[in-house]
N, C-alpha and C positions, 0 to 999 in steps of 0.2 A: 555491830553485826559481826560475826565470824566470817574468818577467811576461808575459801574451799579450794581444795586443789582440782582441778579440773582437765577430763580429756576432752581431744577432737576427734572420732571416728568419722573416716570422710571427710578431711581436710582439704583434699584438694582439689574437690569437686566447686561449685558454684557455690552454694550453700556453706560448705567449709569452711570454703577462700571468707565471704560474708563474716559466720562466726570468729575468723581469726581477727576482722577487725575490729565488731563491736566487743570482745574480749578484751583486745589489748590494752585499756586503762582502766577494766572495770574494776568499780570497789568492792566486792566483794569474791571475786574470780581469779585465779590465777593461773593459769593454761599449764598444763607440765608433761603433758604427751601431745604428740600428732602422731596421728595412722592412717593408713588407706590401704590400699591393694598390697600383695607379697612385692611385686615388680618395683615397691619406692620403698621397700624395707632400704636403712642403710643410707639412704642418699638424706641429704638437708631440705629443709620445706623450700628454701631456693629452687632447689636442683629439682627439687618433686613437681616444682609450680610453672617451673621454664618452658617459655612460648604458651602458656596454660593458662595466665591470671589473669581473670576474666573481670576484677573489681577496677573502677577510673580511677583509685587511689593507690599508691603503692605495697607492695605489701610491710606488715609493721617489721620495723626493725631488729625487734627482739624474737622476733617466730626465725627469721632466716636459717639462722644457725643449726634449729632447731632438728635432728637425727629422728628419721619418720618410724616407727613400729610400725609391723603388717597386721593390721584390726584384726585379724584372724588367728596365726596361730600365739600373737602374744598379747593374747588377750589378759591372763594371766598376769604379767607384769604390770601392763596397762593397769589391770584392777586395782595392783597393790599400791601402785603409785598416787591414784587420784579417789577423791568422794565420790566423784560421779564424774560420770561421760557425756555428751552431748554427740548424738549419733548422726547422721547425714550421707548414706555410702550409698554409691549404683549397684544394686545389686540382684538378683530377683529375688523375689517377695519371702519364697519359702527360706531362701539363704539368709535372707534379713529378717524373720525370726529367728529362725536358728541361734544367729549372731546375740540380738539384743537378748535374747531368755540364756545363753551365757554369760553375758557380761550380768545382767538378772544375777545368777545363779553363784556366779564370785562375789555375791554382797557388793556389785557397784550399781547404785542406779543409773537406770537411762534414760535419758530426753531426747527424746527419737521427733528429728524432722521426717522421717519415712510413715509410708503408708501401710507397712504390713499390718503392723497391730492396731491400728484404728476400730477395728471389724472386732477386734478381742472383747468381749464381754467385761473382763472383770480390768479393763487398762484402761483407765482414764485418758479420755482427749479434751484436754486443757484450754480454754481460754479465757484467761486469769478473770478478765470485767465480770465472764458470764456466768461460768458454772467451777468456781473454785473449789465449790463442795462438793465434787467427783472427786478428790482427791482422799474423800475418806473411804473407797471402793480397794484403797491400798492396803489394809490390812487381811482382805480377803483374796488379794492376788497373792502376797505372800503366804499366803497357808497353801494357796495351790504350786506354787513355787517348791515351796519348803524353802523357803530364805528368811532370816532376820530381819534384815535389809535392803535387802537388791529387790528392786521392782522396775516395771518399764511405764513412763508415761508416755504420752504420745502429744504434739499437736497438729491441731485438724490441716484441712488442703488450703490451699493457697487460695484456691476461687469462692469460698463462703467468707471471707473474713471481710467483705463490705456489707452485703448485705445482710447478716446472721448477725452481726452487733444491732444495725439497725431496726431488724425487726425485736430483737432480743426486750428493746427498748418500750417493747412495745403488747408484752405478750399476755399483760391482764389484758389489753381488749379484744384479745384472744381470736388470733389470725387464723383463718379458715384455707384460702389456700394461696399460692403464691407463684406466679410465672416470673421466672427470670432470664435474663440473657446477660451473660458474662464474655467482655473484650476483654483478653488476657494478653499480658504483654511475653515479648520473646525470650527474657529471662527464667521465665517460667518454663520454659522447657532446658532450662541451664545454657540459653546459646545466648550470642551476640549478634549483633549485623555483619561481622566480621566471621565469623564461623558458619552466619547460616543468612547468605546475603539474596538468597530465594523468596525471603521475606520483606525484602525492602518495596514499599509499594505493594502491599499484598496481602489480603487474609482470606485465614483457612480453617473453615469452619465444620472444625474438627479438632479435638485433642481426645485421644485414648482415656477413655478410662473417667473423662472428668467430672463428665454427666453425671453419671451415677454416684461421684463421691457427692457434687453439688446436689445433689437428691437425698441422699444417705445419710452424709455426716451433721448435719442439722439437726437431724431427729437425733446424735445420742447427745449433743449439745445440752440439747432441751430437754433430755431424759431423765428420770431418777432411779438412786441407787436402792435396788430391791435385794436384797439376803447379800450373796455374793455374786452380783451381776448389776449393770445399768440396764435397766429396762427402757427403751430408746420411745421417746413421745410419738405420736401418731399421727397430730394435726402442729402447724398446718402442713398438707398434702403440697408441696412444691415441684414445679416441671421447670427444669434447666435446661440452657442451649448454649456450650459453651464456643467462645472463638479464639483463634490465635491472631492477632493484631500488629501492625510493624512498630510498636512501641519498644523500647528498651526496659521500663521497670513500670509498672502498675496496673492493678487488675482492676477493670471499672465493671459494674453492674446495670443493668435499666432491670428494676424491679417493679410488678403489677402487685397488690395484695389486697384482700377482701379479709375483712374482722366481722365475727359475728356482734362486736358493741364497736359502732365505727365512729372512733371518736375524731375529735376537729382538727383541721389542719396547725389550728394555735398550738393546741393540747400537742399534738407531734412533734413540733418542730420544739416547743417546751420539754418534752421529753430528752429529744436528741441532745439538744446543747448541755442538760443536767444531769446526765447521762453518766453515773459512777459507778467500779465494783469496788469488790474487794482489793483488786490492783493497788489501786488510790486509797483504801481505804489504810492500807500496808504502808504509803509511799514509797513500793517498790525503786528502784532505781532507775529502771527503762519503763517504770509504766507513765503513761500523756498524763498530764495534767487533765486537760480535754480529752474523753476517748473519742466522743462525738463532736461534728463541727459543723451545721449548718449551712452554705453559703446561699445568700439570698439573692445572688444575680444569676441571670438565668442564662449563663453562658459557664456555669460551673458547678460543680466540680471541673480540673480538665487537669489531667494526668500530670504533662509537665510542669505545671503548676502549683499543683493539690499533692502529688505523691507524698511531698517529704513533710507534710504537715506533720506536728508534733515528734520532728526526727522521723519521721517514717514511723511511726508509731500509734499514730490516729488515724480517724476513718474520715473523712467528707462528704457530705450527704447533700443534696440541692434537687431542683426541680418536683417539687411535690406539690402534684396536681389533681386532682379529681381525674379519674379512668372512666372511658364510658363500659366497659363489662366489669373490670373488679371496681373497689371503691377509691381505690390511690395509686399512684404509680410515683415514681423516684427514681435518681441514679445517684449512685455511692460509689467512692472509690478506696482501695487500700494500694500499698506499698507492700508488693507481693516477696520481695526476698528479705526486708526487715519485718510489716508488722507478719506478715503470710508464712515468713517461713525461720532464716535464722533469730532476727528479732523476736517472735511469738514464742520461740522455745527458748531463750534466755529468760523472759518473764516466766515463763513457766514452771521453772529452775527458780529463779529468786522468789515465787510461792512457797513453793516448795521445801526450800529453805526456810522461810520467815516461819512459814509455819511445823516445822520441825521433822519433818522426814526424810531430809537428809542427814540428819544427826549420826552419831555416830554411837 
């Protein structure tokens, strides 16, 4: 496979800090900018990250050194130096278009962990098992571009990615609607117990904004690409409830769902374990072997436990029961800052790659 030179915009955010580690020995990736704010232009990813690093490992020895560019006004350099970017910045939503439809616009692609362009019609949100073939929607984003090559992809929010694989799984029997409630852990808002020790002992049943992605972003998952736009699916009709939970890393689901062919619990759980995309079909480098995992005791999935299955990279599905109002219920868990957020946009990146749109 080809080597690609690669940025981190938002490096030293939570998300970042993450990219910077599953980056450091990958084979096909070679890191060769970091940026963030104007305020860490100039200083080293040390100096940018001190009393900041929010990962239990240290950070990689070869980043330290590393002299940060401000994502904004040297964008420009940034472009000339890498294939593509990998974006992850706090910023608000309008600033963070802005941003990514520049770097767009310099002929570098971008694999946006951010949620501006999710909602963009013609910008594919990737998740590699499900719907790889959003990624031909890219040649009708660059006509609106006026770019070659620069386009922005996006992956989806951190709280669909247990249960949207699983129902994914399952959508010739053609799921009708779908009540969920999402336990999301405290990294997902980028803090620790140490930063945000309000949390310990505590949920709050509430996060901004989440609901509606867990509503939303489903439907362009499951959508197809109509002229130059994804036309986002319509069924199933899903209601979300999400929480904030005193967990450190993984987002668990209890999923209800009714199918109008409701097939058997065997046939399900037969599904789940054999459960392949295109990911596997590539043998991507970060995609699970297993994307789906079953457990059949009835004390699991459980977060500390289940998160880092397949490297944090698979999902864990269990308790699937007959519902007395829909027809099943389930609880699923991911590993919300590898598969959910930096992890999910590296695979999406090595798509992207394998299948030649990063080329040059």
């Amino acid at each position: 496979m080809k080597q690609y030179k690669v940025g981190i915009v938002g490096a030293t955010g939570m998300v970042g800090q993450r990219f910077s580690l599953l980056l450091e020995n990958h084979p096909w990736f070679e890191v060769v900018a970091l940026a963030a704010s104007a305020r860490n232009k100039g200083k080293t990813y040390a100096e940018a990250c001190e009393g900041r690093w929010k990962m239990t490992v240290p950070m990689p020895g070869k980043y330290k050194d590393m002299v940060m560019y401000d994502a904004t006004a040297d964008a420009e350099e940034i472009a000339s130096k890498v294939d593509f970017i990998f974006c992850a910045v706090d910023m608000k939503k309008d600033e963070i278009r802005a941003l990514e439809e520049k770097y767009a616009k310099l002929e570098c692609p971008v694999c946006s962990n951010n949620s501006a362009h999710r909602g963009t019609p013609d910008v594919p949100m990737i998740i590699p098992e499900i719907n790889a073939d959003h990624a031909e929607i890219i040649p009708a984003q660059r006509k609106r571009l006026g770019t070659k090559r620069g386009f922005i992809a996006v992956k989806s929010n951190c709280s669909i990615q247990s249960y949207v694989p699983a129902l994914s799984a399952l959508m010739d029997f053609e799921p009708t609607e779908v009540s969920v409630c999402t336990y999301q852990a405290i990294s997902g808002a980028g803090k620790t117990f140490e930063t945000w020790p309000e949390m310990v002992d505590n949920v709050i049943p509430y996060i901004g904004g989440e609901e509606e992605k867990s509503e939303k972003e489903p439907m362009k998952i499951w959508g197809r690409i109509e002229g130059d736009h994804i036309e986002p699916a319509t069924v199933p009709v899903i209601s979300a409830q999400c929480l904030r939970v005193a967990c450190s890393d993984g987002h668990m689901a209890a999923a209800s769902v009714k199918f109008k062919n409701k097939p058997s619990k065997e046939v399900m759980i037969e599904r789940w374990n054999n459960f392949k995309g295109r990911a596997q079909e590539l043998k991507l480098p970060s995609a699970p072997e297993h994307y789906l995992t079953y457990c059949e005791e009835d004390n699991r999935p459980q977060t500390k436990l289940d998160r880092m299955t397949e490297n944090g990279m698979g999902v864990t599905i269990g308790r699937l029961r007959e519902d007395t109002i829909f027809d099943y219920k389930f609880v699923s868990l991911s590993h919300n800052t590898l598969r959910g957020a930096a992890g999910g946009a590296v695979l999406m990146a090595e798509l992207l790659c394998a299948e030649g749109y990063m080329d040059r």
